[in-house]
PyMOL commands that place a pseudoatom at each C-alpha (Angstrom):
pseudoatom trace, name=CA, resn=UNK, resi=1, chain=A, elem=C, hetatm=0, pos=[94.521, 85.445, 87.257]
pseudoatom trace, name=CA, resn=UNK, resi=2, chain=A, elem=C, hetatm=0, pos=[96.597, 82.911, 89.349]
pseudoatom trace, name=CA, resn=UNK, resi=3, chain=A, elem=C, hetatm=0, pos=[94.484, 80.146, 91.440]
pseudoatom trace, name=CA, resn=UNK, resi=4, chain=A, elem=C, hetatm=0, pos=[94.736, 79.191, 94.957]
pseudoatom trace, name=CA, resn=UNK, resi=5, chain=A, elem=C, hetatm=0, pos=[97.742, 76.730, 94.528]
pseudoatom trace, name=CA, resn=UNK, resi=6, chain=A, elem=C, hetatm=0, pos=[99.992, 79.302, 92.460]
pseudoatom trace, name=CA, resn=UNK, resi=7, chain=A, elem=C, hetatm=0, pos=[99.162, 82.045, 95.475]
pseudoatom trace, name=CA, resn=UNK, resi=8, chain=A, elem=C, hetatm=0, pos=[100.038, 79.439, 97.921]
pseudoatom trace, name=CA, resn=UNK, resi=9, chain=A, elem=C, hetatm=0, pos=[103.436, 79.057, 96.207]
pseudoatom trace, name=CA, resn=UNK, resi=10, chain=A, elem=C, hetatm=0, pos=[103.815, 82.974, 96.454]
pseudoatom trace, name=CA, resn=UNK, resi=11, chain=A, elem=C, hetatm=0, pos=[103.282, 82.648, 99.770]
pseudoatom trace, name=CA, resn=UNK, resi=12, chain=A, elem=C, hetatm=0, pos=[105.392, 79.758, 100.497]
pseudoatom trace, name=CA, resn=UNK, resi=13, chain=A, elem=C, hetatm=0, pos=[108.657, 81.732, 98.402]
pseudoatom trace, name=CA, resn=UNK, resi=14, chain=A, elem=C, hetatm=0, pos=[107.783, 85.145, 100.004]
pseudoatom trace, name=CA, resn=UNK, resi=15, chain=A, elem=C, hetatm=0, pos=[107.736, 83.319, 103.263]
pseudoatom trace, name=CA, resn=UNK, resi=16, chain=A, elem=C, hetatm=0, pos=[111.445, 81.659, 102.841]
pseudoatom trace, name=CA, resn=UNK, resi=17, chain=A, elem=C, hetatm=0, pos=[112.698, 84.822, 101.346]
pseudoatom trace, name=CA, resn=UNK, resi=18, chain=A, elem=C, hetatm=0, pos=[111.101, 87.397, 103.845]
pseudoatom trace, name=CA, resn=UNK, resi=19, chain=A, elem=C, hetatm=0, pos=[110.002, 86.391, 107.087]
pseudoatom trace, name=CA, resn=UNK, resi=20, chain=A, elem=C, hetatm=0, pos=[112.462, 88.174, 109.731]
pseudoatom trace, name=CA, resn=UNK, resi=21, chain=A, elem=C, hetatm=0, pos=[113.552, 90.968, 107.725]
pseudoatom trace, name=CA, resn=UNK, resi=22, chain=A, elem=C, hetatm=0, pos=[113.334, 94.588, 107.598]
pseudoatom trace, name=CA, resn=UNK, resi=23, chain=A, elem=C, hetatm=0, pos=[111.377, 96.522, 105.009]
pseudoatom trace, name=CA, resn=UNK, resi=24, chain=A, elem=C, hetatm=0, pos=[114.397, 98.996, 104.117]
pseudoatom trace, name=CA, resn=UNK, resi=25, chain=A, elem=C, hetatm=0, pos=[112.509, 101.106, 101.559]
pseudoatom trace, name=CA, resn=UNK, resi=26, chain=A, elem=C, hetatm=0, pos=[109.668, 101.176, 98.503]
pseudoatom trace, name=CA, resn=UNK, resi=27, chain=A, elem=C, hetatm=0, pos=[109.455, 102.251, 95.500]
pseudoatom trace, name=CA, resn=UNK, resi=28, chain=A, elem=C, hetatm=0, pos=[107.002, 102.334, 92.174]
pseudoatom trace, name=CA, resn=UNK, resi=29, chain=A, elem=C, hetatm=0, pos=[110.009, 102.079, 89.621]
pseudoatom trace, name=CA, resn=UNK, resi=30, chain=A, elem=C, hetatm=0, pos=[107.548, 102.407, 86.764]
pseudoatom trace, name=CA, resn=UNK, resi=31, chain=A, elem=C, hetatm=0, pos=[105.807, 105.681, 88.290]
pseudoatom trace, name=CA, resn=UNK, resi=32, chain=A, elem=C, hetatm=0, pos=[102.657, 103.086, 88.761]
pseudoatom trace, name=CA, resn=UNK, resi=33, chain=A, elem=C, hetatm=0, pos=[101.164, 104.858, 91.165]
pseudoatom trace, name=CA, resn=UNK, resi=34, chain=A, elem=C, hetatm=0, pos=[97.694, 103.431, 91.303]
pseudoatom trace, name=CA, resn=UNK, resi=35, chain=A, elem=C, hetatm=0, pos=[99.175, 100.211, 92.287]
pseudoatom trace, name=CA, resn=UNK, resi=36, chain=A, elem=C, hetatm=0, pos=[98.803, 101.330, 96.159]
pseudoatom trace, name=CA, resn=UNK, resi=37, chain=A, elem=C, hetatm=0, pos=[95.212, 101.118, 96.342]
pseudoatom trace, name=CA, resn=UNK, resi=38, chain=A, elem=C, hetatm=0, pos=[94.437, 102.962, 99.997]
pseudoatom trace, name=CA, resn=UNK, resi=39, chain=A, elem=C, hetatm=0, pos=[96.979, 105.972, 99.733]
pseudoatom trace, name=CA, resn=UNK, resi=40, chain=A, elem=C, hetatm=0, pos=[100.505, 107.163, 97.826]
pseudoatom trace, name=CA, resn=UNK, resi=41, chain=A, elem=C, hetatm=0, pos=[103.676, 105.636, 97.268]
pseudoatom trace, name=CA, resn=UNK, resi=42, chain=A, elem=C, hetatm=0, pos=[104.876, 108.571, 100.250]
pseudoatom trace, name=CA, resn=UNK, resi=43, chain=A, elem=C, hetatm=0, pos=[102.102, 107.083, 102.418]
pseudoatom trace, name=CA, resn=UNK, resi=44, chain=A, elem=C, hetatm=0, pos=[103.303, 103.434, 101.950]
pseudoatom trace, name=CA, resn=UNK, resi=45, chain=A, elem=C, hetatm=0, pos=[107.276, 104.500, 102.436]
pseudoatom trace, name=CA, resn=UNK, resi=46, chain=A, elem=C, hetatm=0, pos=[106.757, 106.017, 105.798]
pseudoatom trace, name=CA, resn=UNK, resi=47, chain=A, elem=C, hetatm=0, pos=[103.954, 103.258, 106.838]
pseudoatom trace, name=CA, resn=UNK, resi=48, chain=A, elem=C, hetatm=0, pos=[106.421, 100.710, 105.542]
pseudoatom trace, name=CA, resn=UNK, resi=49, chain=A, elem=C, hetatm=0, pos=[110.038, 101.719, 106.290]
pseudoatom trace, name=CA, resn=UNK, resi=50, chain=A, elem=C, hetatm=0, pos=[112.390, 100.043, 108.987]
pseudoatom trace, name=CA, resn=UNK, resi=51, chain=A, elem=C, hetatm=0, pos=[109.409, 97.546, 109.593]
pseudoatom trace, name=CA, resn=UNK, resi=52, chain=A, elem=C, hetatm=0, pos=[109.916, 94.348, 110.369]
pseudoatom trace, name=CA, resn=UNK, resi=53, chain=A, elem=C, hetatm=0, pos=[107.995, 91.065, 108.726]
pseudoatom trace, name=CA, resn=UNK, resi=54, chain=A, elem=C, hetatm=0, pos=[106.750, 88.883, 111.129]
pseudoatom trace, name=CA, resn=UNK, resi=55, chain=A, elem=C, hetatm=0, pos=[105.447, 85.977, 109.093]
pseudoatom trace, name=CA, resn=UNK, resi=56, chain=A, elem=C, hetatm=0, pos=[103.063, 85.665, 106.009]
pseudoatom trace, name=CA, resn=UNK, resi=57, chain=A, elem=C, hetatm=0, pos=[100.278, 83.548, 104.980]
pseudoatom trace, name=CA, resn=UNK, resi=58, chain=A, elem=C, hetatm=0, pos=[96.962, 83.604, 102.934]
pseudoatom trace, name=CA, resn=UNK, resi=59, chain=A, elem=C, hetatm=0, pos=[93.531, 84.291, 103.422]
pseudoatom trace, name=CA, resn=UNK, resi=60, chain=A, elem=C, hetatm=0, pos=[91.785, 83.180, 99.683]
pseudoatom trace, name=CA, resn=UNK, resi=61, chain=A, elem=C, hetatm=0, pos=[93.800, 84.711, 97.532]
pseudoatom trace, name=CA, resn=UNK, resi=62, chain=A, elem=C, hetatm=0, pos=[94.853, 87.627, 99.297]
pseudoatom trace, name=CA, resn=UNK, resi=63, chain=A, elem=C, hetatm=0, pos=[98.419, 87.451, 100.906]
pseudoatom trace, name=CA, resn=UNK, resi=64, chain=A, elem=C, hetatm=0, pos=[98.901, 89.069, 104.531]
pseudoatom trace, name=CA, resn=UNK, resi=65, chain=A, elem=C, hetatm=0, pos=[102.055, 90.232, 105.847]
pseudoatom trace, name=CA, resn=UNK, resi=66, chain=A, elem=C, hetatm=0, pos=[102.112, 90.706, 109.606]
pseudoatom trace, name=CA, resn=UNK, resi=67, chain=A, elem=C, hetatm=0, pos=[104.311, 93.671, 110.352]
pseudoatom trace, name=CA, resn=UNK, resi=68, chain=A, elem=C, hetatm=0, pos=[105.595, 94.428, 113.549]
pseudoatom trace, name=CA, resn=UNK, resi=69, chain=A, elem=C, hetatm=0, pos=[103.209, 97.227, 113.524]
pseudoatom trace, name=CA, resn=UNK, resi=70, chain=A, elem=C, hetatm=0, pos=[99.991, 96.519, 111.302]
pseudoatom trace, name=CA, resn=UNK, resi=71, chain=A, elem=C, hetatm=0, pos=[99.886, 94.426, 108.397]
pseudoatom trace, name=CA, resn=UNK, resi=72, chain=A, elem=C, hetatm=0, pos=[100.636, 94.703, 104.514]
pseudoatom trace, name=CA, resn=UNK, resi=73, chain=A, elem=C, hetatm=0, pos=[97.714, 92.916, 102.284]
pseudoatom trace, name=CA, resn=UNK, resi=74, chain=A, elem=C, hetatm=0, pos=[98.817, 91.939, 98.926]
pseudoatom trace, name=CA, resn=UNK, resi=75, chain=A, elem=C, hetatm=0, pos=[96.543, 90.651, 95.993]
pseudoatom trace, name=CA, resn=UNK, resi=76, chain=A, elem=C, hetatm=0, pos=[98.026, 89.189, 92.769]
pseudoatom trace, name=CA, resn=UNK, resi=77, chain=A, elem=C, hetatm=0, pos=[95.199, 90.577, 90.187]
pseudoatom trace, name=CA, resn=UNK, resi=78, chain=A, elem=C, hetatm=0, pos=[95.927, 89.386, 86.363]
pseudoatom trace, name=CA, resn=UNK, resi=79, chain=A, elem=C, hetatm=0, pos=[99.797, 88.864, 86.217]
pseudoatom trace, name=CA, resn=UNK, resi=80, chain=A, elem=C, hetatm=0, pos=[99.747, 86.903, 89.547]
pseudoatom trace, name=CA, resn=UNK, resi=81, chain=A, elem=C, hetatm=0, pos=[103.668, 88.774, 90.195]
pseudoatom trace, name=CA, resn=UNK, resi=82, chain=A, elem=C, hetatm=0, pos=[105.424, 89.951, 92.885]
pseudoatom trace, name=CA, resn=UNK, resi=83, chain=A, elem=C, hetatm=0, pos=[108.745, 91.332, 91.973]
pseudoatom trace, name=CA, resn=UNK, resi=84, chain=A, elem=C, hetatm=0, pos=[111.687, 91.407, 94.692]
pseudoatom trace, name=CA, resn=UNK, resi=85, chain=A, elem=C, hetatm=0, pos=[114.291, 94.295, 94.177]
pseudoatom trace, name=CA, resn=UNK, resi=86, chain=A, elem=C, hetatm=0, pos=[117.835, 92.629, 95.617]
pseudoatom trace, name=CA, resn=UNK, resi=87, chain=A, elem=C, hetatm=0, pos=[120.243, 95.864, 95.835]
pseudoatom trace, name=CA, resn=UNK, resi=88, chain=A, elem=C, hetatm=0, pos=[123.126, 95.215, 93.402]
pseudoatom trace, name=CA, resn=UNK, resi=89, chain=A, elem=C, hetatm=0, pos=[125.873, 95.080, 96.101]
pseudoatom trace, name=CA, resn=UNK, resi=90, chain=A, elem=C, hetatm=0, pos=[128.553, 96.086, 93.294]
pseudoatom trace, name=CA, resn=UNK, resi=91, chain=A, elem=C, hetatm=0, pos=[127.472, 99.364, 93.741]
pseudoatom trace, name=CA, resn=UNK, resi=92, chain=A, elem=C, hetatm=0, pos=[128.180, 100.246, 97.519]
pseudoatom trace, name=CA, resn=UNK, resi=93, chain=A, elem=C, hetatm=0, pos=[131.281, 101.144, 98.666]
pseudoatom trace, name=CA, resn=UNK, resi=94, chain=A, elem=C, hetatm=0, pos=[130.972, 99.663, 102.365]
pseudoatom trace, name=CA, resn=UNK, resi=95, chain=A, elem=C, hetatm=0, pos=[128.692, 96.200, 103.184]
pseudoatom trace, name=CA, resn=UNK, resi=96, chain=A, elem=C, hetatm=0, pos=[129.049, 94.785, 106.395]
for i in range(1, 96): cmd.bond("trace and resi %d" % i, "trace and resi %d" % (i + 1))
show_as sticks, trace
zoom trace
C-alpha cells in the first residue's frame, strides 16, 4: 500500500498530465468491474464522458479530481497504480 509521499507523486504526475483536459471515454479493459465501487462501468462512462478536469489534489491518501461537474475520488489500495491509456495515433486515419 503506497504512503503519503508516493500518493503525493501520483498526484503531482496526474496533475501535469491531466489538469485541463477532457475525459474522452472509460473503460475496464480487464472486465474488472468491481473496481468502480458506487455504480457500473455504464454509470461511470456517462457520469464521466466529455468532462472536463479542473485540477487535482489529495486529501490523505485519497486523490480528488474536480470535474467541471462533480468530482472523481480515486484511492490507490495495494498496487498504489493508476494506468493512463494514450490512444495509439497510428491507428486513426484523420488527427487534427
Amino acid at each position: 500500500m503506497p504512503e503519503l509521499p508516493e500518493v503525493q507523486t501520483v498526484v503531482d504526475f496526474l496533475k501535469d498530465k491531466l489538469s485541463g483536459k477532457t475525459i474522452q471515454s472509460v473503460h475496464s479493459p480487464n472486465g474488472y468491474a468491481s473496481v468502480f465501487e458506487n455504480g457500473s462501468l455504464m454509470d461511470y462512462q456517462t457520469f464521466l464522458s466529455k468532462r472536463n478536469i479542473r485540477s487535482i489534489w489529495r486529501r490523505g491518501k485519497f486523490i480528488i479530481m474536480e470535474l467541471d461537474s462533480g468530482y472523481l475520488l480515486f484511492h490507490l489500495r495495494m498496487t498504489g497504480r493508476i494506468v493512463l491509456e494514450i490512444p495509439n495515433k497510428s491507428e486513426f486515419k484523420y488527427i487534427s
